[in-house]
C-alpha positions as YAML, in Angstrom:
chain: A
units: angstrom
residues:
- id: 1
  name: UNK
  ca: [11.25, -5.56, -44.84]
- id: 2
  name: UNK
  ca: [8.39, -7.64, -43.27]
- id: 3
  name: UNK
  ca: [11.47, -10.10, -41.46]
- id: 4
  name: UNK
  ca: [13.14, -7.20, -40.39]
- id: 5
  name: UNK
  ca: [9.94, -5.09, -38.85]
- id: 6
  name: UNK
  ca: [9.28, -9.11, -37.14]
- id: 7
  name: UNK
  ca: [12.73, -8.81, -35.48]
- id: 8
  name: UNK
  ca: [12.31, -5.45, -34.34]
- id: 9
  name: UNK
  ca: [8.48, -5.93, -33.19]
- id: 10
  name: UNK
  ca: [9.83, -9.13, -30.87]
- id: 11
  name: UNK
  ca: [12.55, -7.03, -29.59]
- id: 12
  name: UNK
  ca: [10.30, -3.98, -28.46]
- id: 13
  name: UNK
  ca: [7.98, -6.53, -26.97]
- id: 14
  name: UNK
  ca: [10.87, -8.07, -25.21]
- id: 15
  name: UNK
  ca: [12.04, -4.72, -24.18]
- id: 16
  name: UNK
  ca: [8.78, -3.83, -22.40]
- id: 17
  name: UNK
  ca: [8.80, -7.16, -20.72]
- id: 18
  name: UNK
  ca: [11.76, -6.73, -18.85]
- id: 19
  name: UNK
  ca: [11.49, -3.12, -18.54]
- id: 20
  name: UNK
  ca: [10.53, -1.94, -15.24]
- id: 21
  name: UNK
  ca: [7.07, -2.93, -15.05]
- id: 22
  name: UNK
  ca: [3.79, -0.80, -13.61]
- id: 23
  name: UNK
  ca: [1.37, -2.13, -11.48]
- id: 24
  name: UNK
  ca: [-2.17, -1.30, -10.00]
- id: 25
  name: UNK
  ca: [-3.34, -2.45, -6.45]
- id: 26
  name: UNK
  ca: [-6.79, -3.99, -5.84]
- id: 27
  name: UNK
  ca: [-7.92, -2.97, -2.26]
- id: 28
  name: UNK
  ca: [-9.23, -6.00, -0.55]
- id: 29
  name: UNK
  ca: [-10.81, -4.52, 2.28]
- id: 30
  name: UNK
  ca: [-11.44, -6.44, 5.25]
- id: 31
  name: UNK
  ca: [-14.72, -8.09, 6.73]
- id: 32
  name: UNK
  ca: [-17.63, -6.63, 8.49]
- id: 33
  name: UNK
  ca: [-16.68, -5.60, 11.90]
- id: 34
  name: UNK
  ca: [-16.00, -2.42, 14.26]
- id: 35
  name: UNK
  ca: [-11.48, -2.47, 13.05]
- id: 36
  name: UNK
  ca: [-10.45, -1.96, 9.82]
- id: 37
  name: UNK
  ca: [-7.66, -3.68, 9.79]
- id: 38
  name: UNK
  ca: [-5.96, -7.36, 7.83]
- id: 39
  name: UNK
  ca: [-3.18, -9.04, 6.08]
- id: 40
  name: UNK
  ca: [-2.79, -11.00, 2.81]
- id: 41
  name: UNK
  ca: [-0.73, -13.83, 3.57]
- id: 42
  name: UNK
  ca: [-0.95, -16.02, 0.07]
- id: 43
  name: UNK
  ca: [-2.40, -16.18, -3.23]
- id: 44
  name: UNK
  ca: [-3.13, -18.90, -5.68]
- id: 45
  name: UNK
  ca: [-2.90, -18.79, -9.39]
- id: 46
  name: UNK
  ca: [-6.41, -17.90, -9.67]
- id: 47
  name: UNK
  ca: [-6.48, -14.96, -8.20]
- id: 48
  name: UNK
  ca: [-8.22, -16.14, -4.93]
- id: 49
  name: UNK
  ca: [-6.21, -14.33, -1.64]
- id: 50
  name: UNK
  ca: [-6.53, -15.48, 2.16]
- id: 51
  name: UNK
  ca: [-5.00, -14.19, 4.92]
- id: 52
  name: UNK
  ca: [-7.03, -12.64, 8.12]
- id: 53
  name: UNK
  ca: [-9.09, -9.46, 9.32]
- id: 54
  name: UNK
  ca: [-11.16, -8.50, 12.19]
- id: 55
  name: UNK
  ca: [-14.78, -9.50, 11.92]
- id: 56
  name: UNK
  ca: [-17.43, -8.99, 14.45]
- id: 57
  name: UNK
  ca: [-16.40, -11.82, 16.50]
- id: 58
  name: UNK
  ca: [-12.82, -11.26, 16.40]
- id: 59
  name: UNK
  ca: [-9.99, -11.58, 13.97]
- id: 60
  name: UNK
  ca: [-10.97, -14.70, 11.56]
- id: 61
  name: UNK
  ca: [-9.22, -16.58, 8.71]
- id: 62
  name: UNK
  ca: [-10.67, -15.45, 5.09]
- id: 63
  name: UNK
  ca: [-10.74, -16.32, 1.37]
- id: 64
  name: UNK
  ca: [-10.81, -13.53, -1.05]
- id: 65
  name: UNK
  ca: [-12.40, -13.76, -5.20]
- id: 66
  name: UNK
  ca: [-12.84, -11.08, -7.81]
- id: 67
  name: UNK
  ca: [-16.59, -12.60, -7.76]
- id: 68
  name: UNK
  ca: [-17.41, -12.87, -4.51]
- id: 69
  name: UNK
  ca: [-15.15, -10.53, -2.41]
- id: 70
  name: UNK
  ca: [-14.13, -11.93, 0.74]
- id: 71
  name: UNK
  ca: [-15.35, -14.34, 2.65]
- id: 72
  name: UNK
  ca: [-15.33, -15.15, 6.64]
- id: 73
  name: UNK
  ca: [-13.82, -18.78, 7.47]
- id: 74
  name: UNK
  ca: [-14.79, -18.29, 10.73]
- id: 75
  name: UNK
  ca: [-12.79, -20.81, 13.57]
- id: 76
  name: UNK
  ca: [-12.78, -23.86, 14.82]
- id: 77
  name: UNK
  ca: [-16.07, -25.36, 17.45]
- id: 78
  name: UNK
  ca: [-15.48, -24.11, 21.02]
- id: 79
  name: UNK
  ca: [-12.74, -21.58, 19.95]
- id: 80
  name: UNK
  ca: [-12.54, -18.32, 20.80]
- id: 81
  name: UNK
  ca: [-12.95, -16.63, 17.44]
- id: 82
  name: UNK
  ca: [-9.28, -16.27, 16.72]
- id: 83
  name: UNK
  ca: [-8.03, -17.39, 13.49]
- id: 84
  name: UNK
  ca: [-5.61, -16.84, 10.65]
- id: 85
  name: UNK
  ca: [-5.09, -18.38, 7.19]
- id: 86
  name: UNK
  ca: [-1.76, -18.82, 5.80]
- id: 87
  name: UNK
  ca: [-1.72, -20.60, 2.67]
- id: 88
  name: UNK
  ca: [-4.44, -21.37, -0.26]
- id: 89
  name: UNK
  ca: [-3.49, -23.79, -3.06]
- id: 90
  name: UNK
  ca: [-4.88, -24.04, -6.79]
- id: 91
  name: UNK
  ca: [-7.75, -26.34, -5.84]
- id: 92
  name: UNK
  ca: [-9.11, -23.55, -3.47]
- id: 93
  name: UNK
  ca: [-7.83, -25.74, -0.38]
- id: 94
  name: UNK
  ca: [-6.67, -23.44, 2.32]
- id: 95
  name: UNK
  ca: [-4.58, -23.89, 5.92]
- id: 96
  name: UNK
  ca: [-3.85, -22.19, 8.85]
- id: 97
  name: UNK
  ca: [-4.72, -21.90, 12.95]
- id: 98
  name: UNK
  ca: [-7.43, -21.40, 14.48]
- id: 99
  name: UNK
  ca: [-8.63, -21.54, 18.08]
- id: 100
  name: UNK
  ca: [-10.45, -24.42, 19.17]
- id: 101
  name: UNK
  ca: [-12.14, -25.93, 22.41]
- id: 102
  name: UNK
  ca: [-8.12, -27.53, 23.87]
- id: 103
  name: UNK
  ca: [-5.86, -24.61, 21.99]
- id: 104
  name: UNK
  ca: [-4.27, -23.54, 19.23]
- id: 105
  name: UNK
  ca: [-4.95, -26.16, 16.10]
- id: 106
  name: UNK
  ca: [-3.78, -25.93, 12.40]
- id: 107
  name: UNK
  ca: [-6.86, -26.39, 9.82]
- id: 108
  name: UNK
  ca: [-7.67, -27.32, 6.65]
- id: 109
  name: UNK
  ca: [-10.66, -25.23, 5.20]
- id: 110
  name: UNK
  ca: [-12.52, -26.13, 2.13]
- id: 111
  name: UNK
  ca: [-15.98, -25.21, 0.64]
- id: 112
  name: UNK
  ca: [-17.99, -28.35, 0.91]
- id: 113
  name: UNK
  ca: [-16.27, -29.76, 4.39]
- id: 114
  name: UNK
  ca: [-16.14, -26.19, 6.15]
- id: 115
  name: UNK
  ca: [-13.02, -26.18, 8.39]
- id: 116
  name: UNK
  ca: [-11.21, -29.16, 10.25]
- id: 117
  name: UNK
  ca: [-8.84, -29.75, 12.80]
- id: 118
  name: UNK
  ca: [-5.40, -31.17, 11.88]
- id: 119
  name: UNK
  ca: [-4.74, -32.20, 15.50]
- id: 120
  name: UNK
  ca: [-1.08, -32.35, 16.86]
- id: 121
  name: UNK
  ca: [1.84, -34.50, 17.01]
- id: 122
  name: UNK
  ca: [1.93, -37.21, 20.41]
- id: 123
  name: UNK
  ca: [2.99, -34.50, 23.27]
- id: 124
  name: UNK
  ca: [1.99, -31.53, 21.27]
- id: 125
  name: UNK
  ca: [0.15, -29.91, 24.10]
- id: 126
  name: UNK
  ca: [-2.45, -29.17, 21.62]
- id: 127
  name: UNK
  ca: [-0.91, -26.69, 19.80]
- id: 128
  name: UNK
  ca: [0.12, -26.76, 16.20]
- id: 129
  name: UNK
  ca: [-0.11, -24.42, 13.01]
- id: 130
  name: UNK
  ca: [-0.28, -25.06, 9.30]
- id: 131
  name: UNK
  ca: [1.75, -23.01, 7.03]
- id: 132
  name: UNK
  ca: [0.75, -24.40, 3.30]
- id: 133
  name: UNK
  ca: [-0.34, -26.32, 1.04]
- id: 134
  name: UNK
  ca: [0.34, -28.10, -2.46]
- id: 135
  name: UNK
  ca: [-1.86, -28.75, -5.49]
- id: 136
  name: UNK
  ca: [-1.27, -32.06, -4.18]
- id: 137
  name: UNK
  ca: [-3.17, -31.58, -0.88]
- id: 138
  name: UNK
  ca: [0.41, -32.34, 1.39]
- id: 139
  name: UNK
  ca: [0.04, -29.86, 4.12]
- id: 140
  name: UNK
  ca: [3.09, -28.43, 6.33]
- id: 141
  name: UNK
  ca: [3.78, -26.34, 9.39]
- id: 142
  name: UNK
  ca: [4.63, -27.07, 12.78]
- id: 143
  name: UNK
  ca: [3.56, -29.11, 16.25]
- id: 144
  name: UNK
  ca: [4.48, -28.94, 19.45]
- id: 145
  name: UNK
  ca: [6.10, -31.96, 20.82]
- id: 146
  name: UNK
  ca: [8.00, -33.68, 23.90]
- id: 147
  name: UNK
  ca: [11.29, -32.13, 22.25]
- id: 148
  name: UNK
  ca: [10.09, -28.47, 21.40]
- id: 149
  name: UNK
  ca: [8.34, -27.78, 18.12]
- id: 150
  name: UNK
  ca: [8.84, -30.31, 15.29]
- id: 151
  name: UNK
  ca: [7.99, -29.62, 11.41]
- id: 152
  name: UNK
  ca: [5.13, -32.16, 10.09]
- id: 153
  name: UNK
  ca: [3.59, -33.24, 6.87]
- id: 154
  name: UNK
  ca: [-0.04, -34.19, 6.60]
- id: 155
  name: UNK
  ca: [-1.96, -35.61, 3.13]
- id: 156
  name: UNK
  ca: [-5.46, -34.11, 3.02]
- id: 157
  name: UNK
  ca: [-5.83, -33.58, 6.43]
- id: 158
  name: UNK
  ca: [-4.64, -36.83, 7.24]
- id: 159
  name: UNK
  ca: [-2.40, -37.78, 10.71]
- id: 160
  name: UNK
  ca: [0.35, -35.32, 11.26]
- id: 161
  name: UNK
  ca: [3.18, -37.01, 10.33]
- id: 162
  name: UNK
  ca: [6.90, -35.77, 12.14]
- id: 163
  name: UNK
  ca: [9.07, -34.97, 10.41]
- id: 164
  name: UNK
  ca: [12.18, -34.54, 13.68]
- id: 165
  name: UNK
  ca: [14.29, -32.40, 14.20]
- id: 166
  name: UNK
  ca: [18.17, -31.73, 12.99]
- id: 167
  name: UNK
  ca: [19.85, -35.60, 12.04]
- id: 168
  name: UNK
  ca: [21.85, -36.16, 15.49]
- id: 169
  name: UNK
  ca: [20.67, -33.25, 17.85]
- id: 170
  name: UNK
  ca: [19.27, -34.49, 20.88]
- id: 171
  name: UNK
  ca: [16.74, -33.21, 23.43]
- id: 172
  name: UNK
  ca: [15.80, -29.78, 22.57]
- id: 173
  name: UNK
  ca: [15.32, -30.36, 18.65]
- id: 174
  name: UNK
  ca: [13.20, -27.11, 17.25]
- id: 175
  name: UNK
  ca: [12.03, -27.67, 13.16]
- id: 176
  name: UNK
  ca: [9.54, -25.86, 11.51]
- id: 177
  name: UNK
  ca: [8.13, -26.08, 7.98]
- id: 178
  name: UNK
  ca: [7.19, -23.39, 6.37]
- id: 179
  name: UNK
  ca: [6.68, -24.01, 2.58]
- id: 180
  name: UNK
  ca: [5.79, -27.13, 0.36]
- id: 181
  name: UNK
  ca: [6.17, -27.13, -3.54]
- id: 182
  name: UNK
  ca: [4.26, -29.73, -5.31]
- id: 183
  name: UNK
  ca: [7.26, -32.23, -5.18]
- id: 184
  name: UNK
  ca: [6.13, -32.66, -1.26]
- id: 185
  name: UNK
  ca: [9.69, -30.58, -0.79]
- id: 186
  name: UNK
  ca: [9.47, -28.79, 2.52]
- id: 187
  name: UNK
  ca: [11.35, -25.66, 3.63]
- id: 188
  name: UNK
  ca: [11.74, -24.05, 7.18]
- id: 189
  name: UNK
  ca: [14.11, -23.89, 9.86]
- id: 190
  name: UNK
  ca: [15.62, -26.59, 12.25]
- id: 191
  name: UNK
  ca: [18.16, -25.85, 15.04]
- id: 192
  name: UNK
  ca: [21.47, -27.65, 14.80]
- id: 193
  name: UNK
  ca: [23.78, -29.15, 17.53]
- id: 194
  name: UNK
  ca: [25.60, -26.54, 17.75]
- id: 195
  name: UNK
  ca: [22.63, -24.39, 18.61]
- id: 196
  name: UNK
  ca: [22.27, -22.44, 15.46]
- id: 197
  name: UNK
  ca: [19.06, -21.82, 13.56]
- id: 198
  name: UNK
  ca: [19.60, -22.74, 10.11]
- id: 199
  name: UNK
  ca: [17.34, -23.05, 7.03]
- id: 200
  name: UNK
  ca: [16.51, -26.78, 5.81]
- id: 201
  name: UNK
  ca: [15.50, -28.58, 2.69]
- id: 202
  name: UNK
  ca: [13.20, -31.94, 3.26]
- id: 203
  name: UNK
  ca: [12.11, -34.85, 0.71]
- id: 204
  name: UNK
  ca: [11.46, -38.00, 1.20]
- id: 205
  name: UNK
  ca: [14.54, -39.49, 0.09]
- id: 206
  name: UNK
  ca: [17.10, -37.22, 1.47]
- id: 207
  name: UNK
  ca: [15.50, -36.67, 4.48]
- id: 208
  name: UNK
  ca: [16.47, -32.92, 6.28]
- id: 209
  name: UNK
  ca: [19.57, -31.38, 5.12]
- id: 210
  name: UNK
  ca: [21.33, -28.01, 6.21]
- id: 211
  name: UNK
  ca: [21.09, -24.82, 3.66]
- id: 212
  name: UNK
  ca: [23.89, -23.09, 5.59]
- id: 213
  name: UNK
  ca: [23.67, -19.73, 5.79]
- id: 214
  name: UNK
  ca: [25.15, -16.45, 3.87]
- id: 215
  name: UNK
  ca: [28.89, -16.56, 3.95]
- id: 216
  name: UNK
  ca: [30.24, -14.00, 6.36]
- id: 217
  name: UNK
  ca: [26.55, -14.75, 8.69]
- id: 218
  name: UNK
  ca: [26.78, -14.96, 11.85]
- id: 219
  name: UNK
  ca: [23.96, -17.89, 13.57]
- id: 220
  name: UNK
  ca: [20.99, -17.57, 11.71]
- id: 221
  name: UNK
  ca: [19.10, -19.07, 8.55]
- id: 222
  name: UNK
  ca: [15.68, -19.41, 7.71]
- id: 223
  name: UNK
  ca: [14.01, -20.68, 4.47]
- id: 224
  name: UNK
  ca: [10.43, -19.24, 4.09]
- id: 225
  name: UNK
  ca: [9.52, -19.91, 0.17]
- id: 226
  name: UNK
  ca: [10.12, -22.80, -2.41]
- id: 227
  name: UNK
  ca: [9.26, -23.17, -6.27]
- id: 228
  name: UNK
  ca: [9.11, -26.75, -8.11]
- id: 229
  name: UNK
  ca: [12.62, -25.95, -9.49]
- id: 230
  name: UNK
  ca: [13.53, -26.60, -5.63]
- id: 231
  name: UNK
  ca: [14.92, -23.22, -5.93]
- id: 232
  name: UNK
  ca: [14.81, -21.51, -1.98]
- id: 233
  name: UNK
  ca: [14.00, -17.83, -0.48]
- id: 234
  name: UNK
  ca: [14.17, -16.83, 2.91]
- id: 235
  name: UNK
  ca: [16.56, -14.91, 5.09]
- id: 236
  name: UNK
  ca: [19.60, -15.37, 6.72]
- id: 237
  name: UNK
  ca: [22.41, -13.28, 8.89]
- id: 238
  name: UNK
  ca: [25.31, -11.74, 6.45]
- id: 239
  name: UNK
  ca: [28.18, -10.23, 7.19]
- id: 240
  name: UNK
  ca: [26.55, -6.72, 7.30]
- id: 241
  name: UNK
  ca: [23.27, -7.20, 8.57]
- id: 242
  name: UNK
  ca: [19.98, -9.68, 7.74]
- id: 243
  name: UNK
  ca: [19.48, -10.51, 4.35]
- id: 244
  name: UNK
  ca: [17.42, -11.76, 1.73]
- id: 245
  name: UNK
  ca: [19.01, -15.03, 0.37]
- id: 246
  name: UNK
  ca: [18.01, -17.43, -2.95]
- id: 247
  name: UNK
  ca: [19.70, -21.17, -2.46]
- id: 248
  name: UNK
  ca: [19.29, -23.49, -5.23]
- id: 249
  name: UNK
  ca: [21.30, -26.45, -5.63]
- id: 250
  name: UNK
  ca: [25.05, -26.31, -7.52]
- id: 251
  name: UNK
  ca: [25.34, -22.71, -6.11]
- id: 252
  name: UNK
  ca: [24.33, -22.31, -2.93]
- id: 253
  name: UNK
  ca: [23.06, -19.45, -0.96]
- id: 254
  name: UNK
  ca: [23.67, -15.88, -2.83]
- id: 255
  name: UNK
  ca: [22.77, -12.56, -0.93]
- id: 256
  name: UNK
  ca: [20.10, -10.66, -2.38]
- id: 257
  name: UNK
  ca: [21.04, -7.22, -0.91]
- id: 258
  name: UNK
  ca: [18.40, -4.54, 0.06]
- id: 259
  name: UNK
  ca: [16.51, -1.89, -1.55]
- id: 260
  name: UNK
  ca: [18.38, 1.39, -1.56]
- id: 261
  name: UNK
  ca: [19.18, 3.10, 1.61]
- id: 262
  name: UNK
  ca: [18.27, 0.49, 3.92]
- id: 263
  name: UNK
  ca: [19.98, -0.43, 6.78]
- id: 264
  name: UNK
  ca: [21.03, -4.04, 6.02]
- id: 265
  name: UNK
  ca: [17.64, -5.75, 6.49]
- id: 266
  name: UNK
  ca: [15.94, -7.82, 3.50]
- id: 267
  name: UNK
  ca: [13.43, -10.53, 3.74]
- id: 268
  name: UNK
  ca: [12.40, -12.80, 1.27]
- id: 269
  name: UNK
  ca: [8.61, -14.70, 1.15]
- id: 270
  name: UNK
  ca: [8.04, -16.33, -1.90]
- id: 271
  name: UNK
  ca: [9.30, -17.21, -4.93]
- id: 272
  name: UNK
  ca: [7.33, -18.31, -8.35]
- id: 273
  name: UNK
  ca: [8.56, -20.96, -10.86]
- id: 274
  name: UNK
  ca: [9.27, -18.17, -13.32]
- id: 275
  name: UNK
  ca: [12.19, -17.01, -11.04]
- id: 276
  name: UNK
  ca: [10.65, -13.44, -9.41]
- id: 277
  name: UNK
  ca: [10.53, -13.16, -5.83]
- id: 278
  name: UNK
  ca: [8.25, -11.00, -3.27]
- id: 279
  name: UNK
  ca: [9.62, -9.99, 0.24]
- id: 280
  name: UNK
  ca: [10.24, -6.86, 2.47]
- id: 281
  name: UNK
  ca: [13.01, -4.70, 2.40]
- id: 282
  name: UNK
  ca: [14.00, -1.47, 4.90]
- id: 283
  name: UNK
  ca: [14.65, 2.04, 3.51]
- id: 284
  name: UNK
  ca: [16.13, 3.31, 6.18]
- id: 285
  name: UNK
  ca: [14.75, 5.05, 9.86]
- id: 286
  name: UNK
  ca: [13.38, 0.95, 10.35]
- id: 287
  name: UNK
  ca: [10.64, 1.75, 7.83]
- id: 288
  name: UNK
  ca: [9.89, -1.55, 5.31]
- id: 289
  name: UNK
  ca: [8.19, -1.59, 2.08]
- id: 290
  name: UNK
  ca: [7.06, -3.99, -0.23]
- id: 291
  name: UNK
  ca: [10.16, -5.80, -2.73]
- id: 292
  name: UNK
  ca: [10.17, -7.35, -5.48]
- id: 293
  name: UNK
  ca: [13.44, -9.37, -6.72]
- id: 294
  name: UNK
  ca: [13.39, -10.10, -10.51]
- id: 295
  name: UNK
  ca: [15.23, -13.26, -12.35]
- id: 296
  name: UNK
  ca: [18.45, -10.91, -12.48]
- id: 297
  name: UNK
  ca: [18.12, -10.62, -9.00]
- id: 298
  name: UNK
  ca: [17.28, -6.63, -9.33]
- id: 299
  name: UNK
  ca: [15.51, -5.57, -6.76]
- id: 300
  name: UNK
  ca: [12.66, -2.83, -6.94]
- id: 301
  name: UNK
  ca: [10.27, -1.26, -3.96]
- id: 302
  name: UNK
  ca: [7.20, -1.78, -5.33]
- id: 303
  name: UNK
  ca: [6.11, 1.48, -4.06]
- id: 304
  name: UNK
  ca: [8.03, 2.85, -7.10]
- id: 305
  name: UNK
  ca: [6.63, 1.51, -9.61]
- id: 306
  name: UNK
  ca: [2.62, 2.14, -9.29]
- id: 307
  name: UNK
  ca: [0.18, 3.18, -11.80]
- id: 308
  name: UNK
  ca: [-1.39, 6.56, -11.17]
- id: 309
  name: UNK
  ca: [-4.66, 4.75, -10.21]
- id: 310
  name: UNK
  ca: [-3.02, 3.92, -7.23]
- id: 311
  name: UNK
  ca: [-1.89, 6.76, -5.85]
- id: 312
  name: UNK
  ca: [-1.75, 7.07, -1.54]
- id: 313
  name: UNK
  ca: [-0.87, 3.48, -1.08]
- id: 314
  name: UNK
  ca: [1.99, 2.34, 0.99]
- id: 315
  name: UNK
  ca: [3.33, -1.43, 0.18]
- id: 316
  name: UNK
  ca: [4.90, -2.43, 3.44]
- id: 317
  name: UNK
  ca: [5.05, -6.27, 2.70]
- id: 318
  name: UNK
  ca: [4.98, -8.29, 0.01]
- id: 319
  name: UNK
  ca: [3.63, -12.09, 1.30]
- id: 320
  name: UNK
  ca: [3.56, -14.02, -1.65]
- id: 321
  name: UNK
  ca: [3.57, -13.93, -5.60]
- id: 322
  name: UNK
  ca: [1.77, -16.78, -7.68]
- id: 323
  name: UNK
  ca: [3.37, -17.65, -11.50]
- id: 324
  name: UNK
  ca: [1.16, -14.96, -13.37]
- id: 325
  name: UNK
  ca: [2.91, -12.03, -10.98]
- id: 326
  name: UNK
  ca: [0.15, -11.24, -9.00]
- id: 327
  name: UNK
  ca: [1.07, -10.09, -5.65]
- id: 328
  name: UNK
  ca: [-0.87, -10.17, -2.38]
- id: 329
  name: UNK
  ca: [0.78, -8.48, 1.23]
- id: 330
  name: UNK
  ca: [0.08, -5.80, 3.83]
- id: 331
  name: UNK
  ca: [-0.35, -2.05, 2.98]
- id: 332
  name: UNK
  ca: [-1.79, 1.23, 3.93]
- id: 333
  name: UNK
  ca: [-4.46, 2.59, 1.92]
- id: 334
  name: UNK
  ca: [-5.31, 5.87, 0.77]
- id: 335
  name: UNK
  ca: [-7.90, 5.98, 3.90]
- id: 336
  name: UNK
  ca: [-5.30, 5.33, 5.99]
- id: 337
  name: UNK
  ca: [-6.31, 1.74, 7.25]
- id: 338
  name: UNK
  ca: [-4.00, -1.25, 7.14]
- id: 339
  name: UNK
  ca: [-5.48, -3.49, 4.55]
- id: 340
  name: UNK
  ca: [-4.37, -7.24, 2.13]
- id: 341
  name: UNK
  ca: [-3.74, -5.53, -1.32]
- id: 342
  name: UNK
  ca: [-3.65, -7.37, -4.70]
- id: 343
  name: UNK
  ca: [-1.51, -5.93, -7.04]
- id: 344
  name: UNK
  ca: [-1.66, -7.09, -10.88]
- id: 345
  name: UNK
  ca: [0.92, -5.47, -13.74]
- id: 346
  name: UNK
  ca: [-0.56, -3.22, -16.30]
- id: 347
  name: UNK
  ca: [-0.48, -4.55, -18.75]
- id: 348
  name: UNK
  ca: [0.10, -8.09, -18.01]
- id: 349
  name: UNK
  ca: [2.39, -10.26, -19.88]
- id: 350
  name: UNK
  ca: [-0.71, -11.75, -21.75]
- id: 351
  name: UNK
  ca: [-1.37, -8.55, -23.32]
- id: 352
  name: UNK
  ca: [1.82, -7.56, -23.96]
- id: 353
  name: UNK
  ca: [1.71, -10.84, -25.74]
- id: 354
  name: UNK
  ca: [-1.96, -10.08, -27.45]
- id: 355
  name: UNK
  ca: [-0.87, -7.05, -28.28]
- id: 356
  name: UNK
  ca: [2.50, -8.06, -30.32]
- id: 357
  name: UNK
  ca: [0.50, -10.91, -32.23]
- id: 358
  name: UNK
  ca: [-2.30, -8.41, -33.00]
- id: 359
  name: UNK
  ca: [0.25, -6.39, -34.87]
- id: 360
  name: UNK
  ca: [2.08, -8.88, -36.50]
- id: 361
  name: UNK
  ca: [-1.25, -9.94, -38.23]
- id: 362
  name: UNK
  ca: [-2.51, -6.38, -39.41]
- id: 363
  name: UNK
  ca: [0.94, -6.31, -40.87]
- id: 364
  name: UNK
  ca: [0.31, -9.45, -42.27]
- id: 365
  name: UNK
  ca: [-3.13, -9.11, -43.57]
- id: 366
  name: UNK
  ca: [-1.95, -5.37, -45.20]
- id: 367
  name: UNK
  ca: [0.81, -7.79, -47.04]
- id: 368
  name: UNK
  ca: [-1.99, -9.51, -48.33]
- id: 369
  name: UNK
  ca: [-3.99, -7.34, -49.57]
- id: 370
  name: UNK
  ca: [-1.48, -4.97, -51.22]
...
């Protein structure tokens, strides 16, 4: 009987793990100034959120913590307090742009060294933006150079290093990266000689290679999101529309459709070694909401799925997702002001988990003691 109440107790808690799960936003609010207003761009597996929001001097880069709220990066010396923050990684390291005294500049931000200016690439006209950053410390993102804008790779804040543009285009050679897993893998976008934008997979050892695009697409592919299974999100033209894609290696690029009603438009942002991905999808009359893409590739608005906590939220983007499923994007809140969100499921897998063993061992201890 006990074996047979086991089997069924794993099953239920099975069940409610891939059932359609509920989840509660966290408002993040934004940071002292006269606009309510920000974004959540990325999240690590702590918790901590950055993204931007207007301050008193302007819109500035900033790092959010269930302790300490959020916090104002401020911008680089002689800029004119304008800056964003794209991408945070598990050390609390965190990239983006900022204005400085000659341009536009990517940084690196951390909490002993304040912010610092990556610099450019030889011709980059002083303009460049970092994307992310690996447990590793490799940053990516982009540079202008001679040749247009060219995807780069920096260690720790190190020299930009190029990284080119498409294997045998010449002059105008446009790359971007946009996303680095902690194999120093970068995804983004490079434009091809025959003038298409595709999506493109980097590593050291294969150097940039072409992810195609979804069969039936038209000219368009761009890879926005890697996990260290080198599996690849992004988006890419389809034969009805934009679309969502996942590439991974052996299969290829597979459509991940839209939510329901939409009028052929999906985006995909992130993607989390346990398989679930975060993105945008349109419902129809060109209004988005947040999506969420599961290992079966199911997709759900996440609107549809809230606890009744948080009721009069509006998900319209979902930016990133780290491996416990914690979500950070763009929404509206119950006020009515555009605001970074952190949504957590209720319960979360470790209770679900907690709460399976807990009954396994009252059934065990009433054995016992029979």
């Amino acid at each position: 009987m006990f074996r047979l109440f086991f089997m069924m107790l794993i099953v239920a808690s099975a069940q409610l793990a891939y059932a359609q799960q509920e989840y509660y936003v966290t408002d993040l609010g934004d940071l002292p100034g006269s606009i309510s207003y920000g974004f959540g761009y990325d999240i690590n597996d702590h918790g901590q959120v950055v993204g931007n929001s207007y301050s008193t001097a302007g819109l500035h880069a900033f790092i959010w913590d269930p302790v300490n709220g959020m916090t104002d990066l401020g911008d680089l010396p002689g800029g004119s307090s304008r800056s964003t923050a794209y991408g945070i990684n598990n050390n609390g390291q965190v990239v983006g742009e900022a204005t400085a005294a000659t341009g536009t500049r990517g940084f690196l931000w951390d909490p002993v060294n304040g912010m610092m200016d990556l610099g450019d690439l030889p011709g980059g006209n002083d303009l460049s933006v970092a994307y992310k950053i690996n447990n590793n410390g490799q940053i990516t993102g982009l540079s202008h150079t001679s040749t247009g804008n060219h995807a780069f790779l920096s260690q720790s804040g190190a020299s930009l290093v190029d990284l080119g543009g498409f294997p045998g285009v010449s002059g105008f050679n446009d790359s971007f990266g946009r996303d680095i897993n902690n194999q120093g893998q970068v995804v983004g976008r490079a434009r091809l000689s025959s003038g298409r934008n595709h999506a493109i997979l980097w590593d050291a050892t294969n150097g940039m290679i072409d992810l195609g695009e979804i069969p039936g697409g038209g000219d368009y592919s761009e890879a926005l999101g890697i996990n260290d299974l080198s599996q690849v999100v992004g988006q890419s033209t389809a034969a009805a529309g934009v679309s969502a894609f996942l590439w991974q290696s052996g299969t290829g690029m597979i459509n991940l459709g839209d939510l329901p009603g939409g009028n052929y438009f999906s985006i995909a942002r992130d993607i989390n070694n346990n398989g679930q991905i975060v993105g945008q999808g349109d419902v129809g009359d060109e209004s988005f909401r947040a999506a969420l893409w599961d290992t079966s590739g199911n997709i759900t608005n996440l609107n549809s799925v809230l606890n009744a906590s948080s009721s009069g939220w509006l998900l319209m983007d979902a930016m990133a997702i780290n491996e416990q499923g914690w979500i950070t994007g763009i929404g509206r809140n119950p006020n009515g002001n555009i605001h970074p969100y952190l949504l957590r499921p209720v319960p979360e897998p470790a209770t679900l988990s907690l709460l399976c063993m807990g009954s396994l061992a009252m059934i065990h201890r009433r054995r016992v003691h029979k």
